[in-house]
DRENDO-1510 file (C-alpha; in Angstrom, 1 decimal, always signed):
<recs>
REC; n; res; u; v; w
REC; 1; UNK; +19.0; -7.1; -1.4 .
REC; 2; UNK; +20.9; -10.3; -1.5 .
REC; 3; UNK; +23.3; -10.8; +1.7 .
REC; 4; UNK; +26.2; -11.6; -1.0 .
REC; 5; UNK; +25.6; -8.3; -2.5 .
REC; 6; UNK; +25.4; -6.5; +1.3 .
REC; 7; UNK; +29.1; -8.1; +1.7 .
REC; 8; UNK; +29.9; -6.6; -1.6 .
REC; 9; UNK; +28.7; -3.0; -0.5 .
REC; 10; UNK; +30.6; -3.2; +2.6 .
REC; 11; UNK; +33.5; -3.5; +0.2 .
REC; 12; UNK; +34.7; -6.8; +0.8 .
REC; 13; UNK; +35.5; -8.9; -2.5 .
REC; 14; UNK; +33.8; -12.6; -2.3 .
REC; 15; UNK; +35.5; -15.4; -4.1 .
REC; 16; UNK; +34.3; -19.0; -4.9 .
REC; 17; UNK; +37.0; -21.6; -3.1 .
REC; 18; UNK; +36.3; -23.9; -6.0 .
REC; 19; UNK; +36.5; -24.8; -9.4 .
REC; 20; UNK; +35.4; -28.0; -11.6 .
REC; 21; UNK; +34.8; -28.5; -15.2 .
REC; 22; UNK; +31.0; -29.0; -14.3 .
REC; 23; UNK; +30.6; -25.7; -12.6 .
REC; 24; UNK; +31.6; -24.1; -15.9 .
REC; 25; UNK; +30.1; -26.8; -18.2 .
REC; 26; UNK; +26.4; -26.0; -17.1 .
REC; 27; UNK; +26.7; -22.1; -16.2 .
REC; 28; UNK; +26.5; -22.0; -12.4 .
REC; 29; UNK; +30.0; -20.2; -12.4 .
REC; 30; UNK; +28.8; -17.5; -14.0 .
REC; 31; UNK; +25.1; -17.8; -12.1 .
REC; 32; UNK; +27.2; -17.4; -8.7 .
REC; 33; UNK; +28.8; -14.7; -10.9 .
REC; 34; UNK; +25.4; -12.8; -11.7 .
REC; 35; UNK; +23.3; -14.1; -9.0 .
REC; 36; UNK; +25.5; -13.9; -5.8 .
REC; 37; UNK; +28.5; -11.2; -6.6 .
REC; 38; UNK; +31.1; -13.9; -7.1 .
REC; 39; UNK; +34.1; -11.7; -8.4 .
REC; 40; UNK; +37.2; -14.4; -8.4 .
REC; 41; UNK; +37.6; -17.9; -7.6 .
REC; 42; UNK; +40.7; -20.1; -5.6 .
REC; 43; UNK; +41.2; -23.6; -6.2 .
REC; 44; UNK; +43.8; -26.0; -4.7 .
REC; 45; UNK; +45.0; -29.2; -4.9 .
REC; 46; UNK; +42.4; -31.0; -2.6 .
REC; 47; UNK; +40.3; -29.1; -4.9 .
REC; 48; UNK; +40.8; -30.5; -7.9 .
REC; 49; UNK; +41.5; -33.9; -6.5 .
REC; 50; UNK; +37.7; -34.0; -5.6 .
REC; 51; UNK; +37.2; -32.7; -9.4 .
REC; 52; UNK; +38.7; -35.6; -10.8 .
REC; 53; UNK; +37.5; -37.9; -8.6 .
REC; 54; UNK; +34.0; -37.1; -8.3 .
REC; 55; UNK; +33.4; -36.3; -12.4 .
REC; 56; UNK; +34.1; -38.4; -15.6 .
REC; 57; UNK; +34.4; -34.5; -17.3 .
REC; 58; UNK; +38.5; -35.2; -17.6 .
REC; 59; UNK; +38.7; -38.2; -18.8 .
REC; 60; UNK; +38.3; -37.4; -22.7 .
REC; 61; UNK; +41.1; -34.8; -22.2 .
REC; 62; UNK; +43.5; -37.2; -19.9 .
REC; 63; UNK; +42.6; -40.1; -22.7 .
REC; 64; UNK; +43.3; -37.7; -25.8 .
REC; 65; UNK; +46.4; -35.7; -23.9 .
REC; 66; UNK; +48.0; -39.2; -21.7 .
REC; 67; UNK; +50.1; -40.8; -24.5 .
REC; 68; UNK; +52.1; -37.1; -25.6 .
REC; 69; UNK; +52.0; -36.1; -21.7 .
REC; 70; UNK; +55.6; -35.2; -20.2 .
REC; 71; UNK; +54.3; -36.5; -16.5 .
REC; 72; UNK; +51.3; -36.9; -14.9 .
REC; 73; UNK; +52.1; -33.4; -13.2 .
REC; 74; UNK; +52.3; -31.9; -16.9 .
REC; 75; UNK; +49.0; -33.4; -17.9 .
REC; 76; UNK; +47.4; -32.1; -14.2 .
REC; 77; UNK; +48.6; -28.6; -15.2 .
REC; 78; UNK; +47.3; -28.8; -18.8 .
REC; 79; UNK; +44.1; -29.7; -17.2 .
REC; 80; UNK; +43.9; -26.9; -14.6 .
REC; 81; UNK; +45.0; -23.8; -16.8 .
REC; 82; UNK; +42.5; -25.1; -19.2 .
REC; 83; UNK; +39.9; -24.9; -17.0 .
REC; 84; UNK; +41.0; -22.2; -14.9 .
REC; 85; UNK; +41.2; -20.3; -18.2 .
REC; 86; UNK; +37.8; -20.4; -18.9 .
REC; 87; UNK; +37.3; -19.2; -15.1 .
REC; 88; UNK; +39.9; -16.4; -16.1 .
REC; 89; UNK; +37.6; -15.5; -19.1 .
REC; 90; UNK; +34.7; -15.3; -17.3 .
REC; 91; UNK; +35.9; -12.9; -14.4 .
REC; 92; UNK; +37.8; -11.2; -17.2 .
REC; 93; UNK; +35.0; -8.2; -17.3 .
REC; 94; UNK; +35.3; -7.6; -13.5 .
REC; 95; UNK; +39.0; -7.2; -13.9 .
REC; 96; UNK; +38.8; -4.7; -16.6 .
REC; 97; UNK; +36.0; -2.6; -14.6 .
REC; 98; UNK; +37.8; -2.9; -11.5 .
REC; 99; UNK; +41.3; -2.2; -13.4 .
REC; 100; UNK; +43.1; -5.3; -12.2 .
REC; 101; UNK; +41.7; -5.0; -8.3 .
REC; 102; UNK; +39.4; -8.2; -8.4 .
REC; 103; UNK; +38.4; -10.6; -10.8 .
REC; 104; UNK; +41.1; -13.2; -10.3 .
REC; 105; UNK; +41.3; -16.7; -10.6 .
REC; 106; UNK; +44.4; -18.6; -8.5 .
REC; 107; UNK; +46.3; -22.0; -9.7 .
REC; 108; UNK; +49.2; -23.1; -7.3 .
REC; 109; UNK; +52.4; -24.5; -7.8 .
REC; 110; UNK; +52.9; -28.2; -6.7 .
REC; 111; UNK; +53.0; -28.4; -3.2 .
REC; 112; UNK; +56.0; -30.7; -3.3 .
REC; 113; UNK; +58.0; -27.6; -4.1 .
REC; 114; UNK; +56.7; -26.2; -0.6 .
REC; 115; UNK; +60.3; -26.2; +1.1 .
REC; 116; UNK; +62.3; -25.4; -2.3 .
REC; 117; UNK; +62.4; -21.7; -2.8 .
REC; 118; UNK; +64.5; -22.2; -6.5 .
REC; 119; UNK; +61.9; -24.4; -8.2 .
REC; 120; UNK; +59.1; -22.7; -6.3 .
REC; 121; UNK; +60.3; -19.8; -9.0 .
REC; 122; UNK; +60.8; -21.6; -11.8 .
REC; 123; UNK; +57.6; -23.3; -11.2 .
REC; 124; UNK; +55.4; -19.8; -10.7 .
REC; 125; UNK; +57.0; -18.0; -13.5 .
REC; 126; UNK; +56.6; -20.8; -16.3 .
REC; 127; UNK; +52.8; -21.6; -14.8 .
REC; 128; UNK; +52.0; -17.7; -15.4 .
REC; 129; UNK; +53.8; -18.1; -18.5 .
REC; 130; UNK; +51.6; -21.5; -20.0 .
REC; 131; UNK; +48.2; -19.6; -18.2 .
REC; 132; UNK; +48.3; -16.7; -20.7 .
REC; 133; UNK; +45.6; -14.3; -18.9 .
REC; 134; UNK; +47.0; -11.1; -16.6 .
REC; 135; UNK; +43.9; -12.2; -14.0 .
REC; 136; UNK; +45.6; -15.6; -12.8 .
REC; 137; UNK; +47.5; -15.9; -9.5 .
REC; 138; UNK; +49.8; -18.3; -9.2 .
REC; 139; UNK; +50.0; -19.7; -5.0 .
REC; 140; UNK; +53.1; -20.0; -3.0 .
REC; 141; UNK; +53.2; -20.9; +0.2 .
REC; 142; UNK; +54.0; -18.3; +3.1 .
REC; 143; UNK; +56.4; -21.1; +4.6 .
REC; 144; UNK; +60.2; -20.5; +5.7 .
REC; 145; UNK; +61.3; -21.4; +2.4 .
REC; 146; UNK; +58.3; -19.8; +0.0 .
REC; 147; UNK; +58.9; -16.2; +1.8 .
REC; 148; UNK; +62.2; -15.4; -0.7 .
REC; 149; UNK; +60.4; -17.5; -3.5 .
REC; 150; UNK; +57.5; -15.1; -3.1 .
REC; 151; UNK; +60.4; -12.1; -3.0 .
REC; 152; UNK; +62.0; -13.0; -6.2 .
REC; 153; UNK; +57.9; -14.1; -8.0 .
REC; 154; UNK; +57.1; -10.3; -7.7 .
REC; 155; UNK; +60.4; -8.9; -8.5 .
REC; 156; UNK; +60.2; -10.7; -12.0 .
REC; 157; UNK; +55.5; -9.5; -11.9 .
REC; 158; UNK; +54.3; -12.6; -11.3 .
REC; 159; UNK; +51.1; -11.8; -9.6 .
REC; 160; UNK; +50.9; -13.9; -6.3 .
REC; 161; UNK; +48.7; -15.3; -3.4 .
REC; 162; UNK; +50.4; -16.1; -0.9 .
REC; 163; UNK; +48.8; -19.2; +0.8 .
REC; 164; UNK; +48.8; -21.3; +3.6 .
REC; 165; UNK; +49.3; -18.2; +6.1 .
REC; 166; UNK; +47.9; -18.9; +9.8 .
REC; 167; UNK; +48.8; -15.8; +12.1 .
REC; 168; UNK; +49.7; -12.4; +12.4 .
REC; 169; UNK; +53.8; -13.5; +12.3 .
REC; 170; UNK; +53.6; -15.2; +8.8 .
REC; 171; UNK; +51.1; -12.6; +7.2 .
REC; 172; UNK; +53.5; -9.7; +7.8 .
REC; 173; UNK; +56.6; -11.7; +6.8 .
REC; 174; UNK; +54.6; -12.7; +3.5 .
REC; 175; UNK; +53.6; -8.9; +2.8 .
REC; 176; UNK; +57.6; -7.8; +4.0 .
REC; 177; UNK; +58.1; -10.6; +1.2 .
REC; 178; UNK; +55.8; -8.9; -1.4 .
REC; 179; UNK; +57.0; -5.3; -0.6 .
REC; 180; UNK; +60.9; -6.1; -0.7 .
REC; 181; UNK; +60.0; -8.0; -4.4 .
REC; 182; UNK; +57.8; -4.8; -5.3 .
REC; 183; UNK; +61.0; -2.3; -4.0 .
REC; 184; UNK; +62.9; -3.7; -6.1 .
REC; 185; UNK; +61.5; -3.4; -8.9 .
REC; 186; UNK; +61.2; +0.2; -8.2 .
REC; 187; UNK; +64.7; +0.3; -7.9 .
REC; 188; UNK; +65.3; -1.1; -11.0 .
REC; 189; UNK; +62.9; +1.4; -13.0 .
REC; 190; UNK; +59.9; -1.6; -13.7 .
REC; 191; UNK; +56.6; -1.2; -13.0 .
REC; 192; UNK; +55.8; -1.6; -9.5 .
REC; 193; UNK; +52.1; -2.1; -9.9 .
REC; 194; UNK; +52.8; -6.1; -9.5 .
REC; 195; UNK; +49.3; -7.6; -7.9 .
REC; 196; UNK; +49.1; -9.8; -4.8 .
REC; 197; UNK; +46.9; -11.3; -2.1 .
REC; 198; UNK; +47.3; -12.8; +1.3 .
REC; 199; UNK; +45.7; -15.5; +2.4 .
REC; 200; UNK; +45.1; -16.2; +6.0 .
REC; 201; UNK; +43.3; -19.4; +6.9 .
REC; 202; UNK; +40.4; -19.1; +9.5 .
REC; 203; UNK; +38.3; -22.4; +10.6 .
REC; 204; UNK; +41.7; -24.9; +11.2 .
REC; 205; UNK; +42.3; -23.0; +14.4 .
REC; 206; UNK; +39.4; -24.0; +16.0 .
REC; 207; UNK; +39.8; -27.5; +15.0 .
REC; 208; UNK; +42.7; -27.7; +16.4 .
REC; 209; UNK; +41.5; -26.4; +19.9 .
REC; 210; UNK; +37.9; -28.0; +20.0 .
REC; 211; UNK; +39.1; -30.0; +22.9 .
REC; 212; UNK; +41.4; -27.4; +25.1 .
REC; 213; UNK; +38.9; -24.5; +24.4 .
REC; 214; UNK; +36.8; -23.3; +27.1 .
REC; 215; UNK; +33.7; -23.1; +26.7 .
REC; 216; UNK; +33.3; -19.0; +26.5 .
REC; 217; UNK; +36.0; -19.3; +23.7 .
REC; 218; UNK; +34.3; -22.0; +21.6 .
REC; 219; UNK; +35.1; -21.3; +18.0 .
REC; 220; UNK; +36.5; -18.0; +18.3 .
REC; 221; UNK; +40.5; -18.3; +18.0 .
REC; 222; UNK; +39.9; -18.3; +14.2 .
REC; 223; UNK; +37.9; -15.0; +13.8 .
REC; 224; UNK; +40.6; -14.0; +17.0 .
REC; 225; UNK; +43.7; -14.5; +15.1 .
REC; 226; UNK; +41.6; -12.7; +11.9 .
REC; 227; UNK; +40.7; -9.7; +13.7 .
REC; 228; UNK; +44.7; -9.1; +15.1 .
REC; 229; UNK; +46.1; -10.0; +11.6 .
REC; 230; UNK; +43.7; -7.5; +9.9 .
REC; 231; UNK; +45.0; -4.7; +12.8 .
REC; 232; UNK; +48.5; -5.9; +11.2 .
REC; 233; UNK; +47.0; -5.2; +7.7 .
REC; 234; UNK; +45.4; -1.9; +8.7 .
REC; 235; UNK; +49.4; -0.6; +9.7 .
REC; 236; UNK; +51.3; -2.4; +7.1 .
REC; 237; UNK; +49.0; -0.1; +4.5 .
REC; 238; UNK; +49.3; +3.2; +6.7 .
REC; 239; UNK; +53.5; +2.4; +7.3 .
REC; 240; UNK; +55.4; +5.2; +5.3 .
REC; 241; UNK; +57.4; +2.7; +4.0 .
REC; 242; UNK; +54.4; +1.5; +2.2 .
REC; 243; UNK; +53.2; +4.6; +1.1 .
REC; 244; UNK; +56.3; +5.4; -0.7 .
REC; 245; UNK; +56.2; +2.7; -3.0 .
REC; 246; UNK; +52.1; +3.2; -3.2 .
REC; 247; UNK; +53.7; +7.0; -4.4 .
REC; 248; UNK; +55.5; +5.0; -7.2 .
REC; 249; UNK; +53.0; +3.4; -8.2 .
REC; 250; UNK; +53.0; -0.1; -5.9 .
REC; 251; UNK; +49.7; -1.9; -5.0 .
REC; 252; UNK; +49.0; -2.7; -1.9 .
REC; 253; UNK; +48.7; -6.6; -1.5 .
REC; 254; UNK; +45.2; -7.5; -0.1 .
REC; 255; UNK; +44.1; -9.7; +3.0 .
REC; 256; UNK; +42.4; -12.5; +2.1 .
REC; 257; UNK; +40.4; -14.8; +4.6 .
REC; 258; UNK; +40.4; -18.2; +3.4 .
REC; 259; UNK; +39.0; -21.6; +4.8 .
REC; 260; UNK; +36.1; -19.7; +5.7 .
REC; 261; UNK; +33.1; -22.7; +6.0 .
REC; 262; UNK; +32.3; -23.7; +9.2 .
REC; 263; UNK; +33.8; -27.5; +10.2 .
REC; 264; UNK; +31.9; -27.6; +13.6 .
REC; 265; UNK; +28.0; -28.9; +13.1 .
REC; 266; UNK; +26.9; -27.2; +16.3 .
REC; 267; UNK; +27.9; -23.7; +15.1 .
REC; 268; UNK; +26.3; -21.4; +12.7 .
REC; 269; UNK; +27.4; -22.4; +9.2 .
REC; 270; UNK; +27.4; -18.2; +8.3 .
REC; 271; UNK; +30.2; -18.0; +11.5 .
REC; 272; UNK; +33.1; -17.0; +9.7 .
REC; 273; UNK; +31.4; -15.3; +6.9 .
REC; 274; UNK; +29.4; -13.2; +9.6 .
REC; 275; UNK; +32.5; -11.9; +11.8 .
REC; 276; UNK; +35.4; -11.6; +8.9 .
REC; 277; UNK; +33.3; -8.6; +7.3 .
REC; 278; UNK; +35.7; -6.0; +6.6 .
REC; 279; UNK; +36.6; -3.4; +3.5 .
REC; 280; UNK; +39.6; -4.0; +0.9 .
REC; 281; UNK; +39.9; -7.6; +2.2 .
REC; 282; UNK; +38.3; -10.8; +0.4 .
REC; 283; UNK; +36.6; -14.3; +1.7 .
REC; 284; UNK; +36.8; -17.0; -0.3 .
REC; 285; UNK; +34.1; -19.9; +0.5 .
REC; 286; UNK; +33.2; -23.0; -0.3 .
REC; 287; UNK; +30.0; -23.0; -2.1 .
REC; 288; UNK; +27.8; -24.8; +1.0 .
REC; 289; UNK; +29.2; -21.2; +2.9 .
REC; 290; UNK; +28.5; -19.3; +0.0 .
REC; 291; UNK; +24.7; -20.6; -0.4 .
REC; 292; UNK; +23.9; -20.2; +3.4 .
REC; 293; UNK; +25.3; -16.9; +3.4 .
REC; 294; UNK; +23.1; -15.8; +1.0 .
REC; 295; UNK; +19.7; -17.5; +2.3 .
REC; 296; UNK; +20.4; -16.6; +5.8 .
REC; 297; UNK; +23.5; -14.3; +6.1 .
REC; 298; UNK; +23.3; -11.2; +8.1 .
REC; 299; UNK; +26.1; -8.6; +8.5 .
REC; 300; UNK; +25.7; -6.6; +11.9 .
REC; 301; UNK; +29.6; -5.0; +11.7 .
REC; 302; UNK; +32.5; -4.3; +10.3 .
REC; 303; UNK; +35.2; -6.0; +11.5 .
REC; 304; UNK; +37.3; -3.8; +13.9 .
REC; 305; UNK; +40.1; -1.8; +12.2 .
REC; 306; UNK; +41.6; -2.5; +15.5 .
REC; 307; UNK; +41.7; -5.9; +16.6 .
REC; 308; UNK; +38.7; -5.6; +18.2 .
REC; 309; UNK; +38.8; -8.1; +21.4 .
REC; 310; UNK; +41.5; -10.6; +20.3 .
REC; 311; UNK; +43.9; -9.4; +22.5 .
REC; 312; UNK; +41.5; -10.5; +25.3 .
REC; 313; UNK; +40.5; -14.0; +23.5 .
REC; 314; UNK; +44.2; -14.7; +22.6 .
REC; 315; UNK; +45.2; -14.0; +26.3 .
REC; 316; UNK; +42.3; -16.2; +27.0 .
REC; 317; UNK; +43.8; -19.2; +25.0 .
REC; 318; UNK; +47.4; -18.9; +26.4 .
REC; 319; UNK; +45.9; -19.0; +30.0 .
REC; 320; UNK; +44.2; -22.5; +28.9 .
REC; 321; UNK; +47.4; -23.8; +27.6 .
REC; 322; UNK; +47.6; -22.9; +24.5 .
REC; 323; UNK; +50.9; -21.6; +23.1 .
REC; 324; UNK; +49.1; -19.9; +20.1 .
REC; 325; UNK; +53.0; -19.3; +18.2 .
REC; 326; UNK; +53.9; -23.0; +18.2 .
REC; 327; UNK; +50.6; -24.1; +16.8 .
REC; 328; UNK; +50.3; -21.7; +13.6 .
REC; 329; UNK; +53.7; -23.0; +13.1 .
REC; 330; UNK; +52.0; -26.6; +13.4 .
REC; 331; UNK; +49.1; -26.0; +11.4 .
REC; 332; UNK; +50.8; -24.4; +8.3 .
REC; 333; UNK; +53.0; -27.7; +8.4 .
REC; 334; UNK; +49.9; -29.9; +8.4 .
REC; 335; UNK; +47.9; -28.0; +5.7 .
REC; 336; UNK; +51.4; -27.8; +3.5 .
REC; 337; UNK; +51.3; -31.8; +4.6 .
REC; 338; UNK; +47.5; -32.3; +3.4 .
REC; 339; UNK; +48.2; -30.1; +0.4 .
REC; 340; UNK; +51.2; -32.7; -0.4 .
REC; 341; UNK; +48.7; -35.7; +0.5 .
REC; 342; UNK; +46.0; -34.5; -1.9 .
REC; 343; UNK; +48.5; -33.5; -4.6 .
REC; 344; UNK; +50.2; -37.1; -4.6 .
REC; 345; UNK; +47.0; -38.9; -5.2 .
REC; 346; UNK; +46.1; -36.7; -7.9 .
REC; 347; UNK; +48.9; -37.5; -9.6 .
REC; 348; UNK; +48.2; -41.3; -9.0 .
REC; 349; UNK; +45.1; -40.9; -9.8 .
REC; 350; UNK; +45.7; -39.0; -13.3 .
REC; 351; UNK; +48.3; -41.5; -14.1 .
REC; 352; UNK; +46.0; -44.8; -13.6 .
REC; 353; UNK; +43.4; -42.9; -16.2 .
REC; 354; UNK; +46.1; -42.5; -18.9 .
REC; 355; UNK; +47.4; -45.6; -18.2 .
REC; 356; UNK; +43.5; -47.4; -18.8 .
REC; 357; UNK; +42.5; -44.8; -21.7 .
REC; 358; UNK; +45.4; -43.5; -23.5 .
REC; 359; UNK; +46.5; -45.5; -26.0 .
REC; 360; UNK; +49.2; -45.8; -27.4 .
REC; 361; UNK; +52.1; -45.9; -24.7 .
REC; 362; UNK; +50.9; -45.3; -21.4 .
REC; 363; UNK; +51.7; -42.0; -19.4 .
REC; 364; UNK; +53.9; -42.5; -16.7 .
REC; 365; UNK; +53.3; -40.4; -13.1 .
REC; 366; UNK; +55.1; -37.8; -12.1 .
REC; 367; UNK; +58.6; -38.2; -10.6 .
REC; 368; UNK; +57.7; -36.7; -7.3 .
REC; 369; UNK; +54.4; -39.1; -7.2 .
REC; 370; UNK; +54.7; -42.1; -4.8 .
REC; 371; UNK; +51.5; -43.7; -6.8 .
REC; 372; UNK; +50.6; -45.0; -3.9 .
REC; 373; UNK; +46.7; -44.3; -3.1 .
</recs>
């Protein structure tokens, strides 16, 4: 049996963390789809930064589309539900078997919009709207500001995944979020059956304390913070407050583990992919995580319902110096930061091509693009 398929018994979903027009030009999507239990796919703006960048594949589409193109933001979106579409399509077979519990795709909004919960809105709803398939999930961001955007998204069934989540604090506000949205809807006699993920990022803790781990705790504050989120998960589904609006006819919102590759060379590169087995949760992975998983991967156990032994590692970390509240705070303001970073040189970038190729009158960036590379 293929390890991808023994993660798939286990009854965790696996997603690919990328998308690019060439990976659906030539079939490999839907190869990882038959060959590897792929059932849904993330992107980001980083994402399809490197898709642009690296591929000549867009530039018929930003030549042909540049000259009619509202912003270079407009065009980038045009670009993204096209592709992301096709993704859509593809998975489209797993959401009907599964009746809406896996085969999505994700798009989010512009990062830009991270600390403005009223266009965050406006943003997800018309971005569902121009997408046109019931399988794509549009991102917000679990910060301050996106916790009422994510509220209100839900309340009007826009399915969201909540990104850029980094600890056991933001992943219950976001599903608090996401179960006030789905109570109301309740209240107000709609369907509550509104779909939703969370996604908790895994591998940029243990960046960020290569140099004040100890050597015991090398590269285990990531699967740490995991194992007590996924305890969090575990209650939030058995709370009676959930369980009344499951009774109505709510779903629950899933855990997702993203940012699941390993960035240290000396560790294994199946790490996080290993230790984040667990059912009713999804990984996401890059595809290098996804192709070592399945030529090497093993699965020895689930992940504890539990915690397991993060209490010990956390306590372990906060002995060291580590004030493990300040620095999820810290790292979902750098990857909101990053996401920013990548998003503004998209923008540039998709705005230099129309301004070469489309002819006539040149495309101009989009207003929240510095157009500085």
């Amino acid at each position: 049996m293929k390890q991808t398929k023994a993660l798939q018994d286990c009854g965790q979903s696996l997603w690919l963390d990328n998308i690019t027009r060439d990976l659906l030009n030539d079939g490999t999507l839907q190869r990882y789809i038959d060959e590897f239990s792929v059932t849904g796919l993330t992107s980001n703006p980083t994402i399809f930064e490197h898709a642009i960048e690296s591929s000549t594949t867009y530039d018929a589409d930003i030549s042909r589309k540049a000259s009619s193109a509202n912003s270079a933001e407009d065009l980038f979106f045009d670009l993204a539900l096209s592709d992301l579409g096709r993704a859509a399509d593809l998975f489209r077979p797993i959401f009907a078997r599964t009746d809406g519990v896996d085969g999505w795709v994700s798009l989010e909004v512009s990062p830009l919009l991270a600390r403005d919960a009223g266009r965050t809105i406006d943003a997800a709803r018309d971005l569902h709207r121009r997408g046109g398939r019931p399988n794509l999930f549009i991102k917000i961001p679990g910060t301050a500001e996106g916790i009422p955007a994510i509220e209100e998204a839900i309340f009007a069934g826009v399915p969201i995944n909540v990104t850029l989540l980094f600890s056991r604090e933001q992943y219950v506000a976001a599903a608090e979020a996401y179960l006030r949205g789905i109570e109301r809807r309740i209240a107000a006699g709609l369907n509550p059956a509104v779909a939703s993920v969370a996604s908790l990022f895994i591998s940029r803790w243990d960046v960020a304390v290569a140099k004040a781990a100890p050597r015991e705790l090398t590269n285990r504050l990531g699967i740490a913070v995991a194992q007590s989120t996924y305890d969090a998960y575990q209650n939030f589904l058995a709370s009676p407050r959930f369980q009344r609006a499951a009774n109505a006819g709510a779903r629950p919102q899933r855990l997702l583990f993203a940012s699941t590759g390993t960035k240290d060379p000396k560790a294994p590169d199946i790490l996080y992919a290993q230790a984040l087995a667990a059912p009713f949760t999804i990984n996401t992975m890059p595809e290098a995580a996804l192709k070592a998983f399945d030529d090497h991967g093993e699965i020895h156990s689930a992940l504890s319902p539990d915690g397991g032994d993060s209490e010990v590692v956390l306590a372990g970390f906060a002995k060291a110096g580590v004030d493990i509240g300040a620095l999820a705070v810290r790292l979902q303001e750098e990857g909101a930061a990053a996401f920013a970073k990548s998003w503004n040189e998209l923008m540039a970038r998709i705005a230099d091509k129309g301004r070469v190729e489309a002819q006539p009158g040149p495309m101009q960036a989009s207003p929240h693009s510095t157009g500085e590379r």
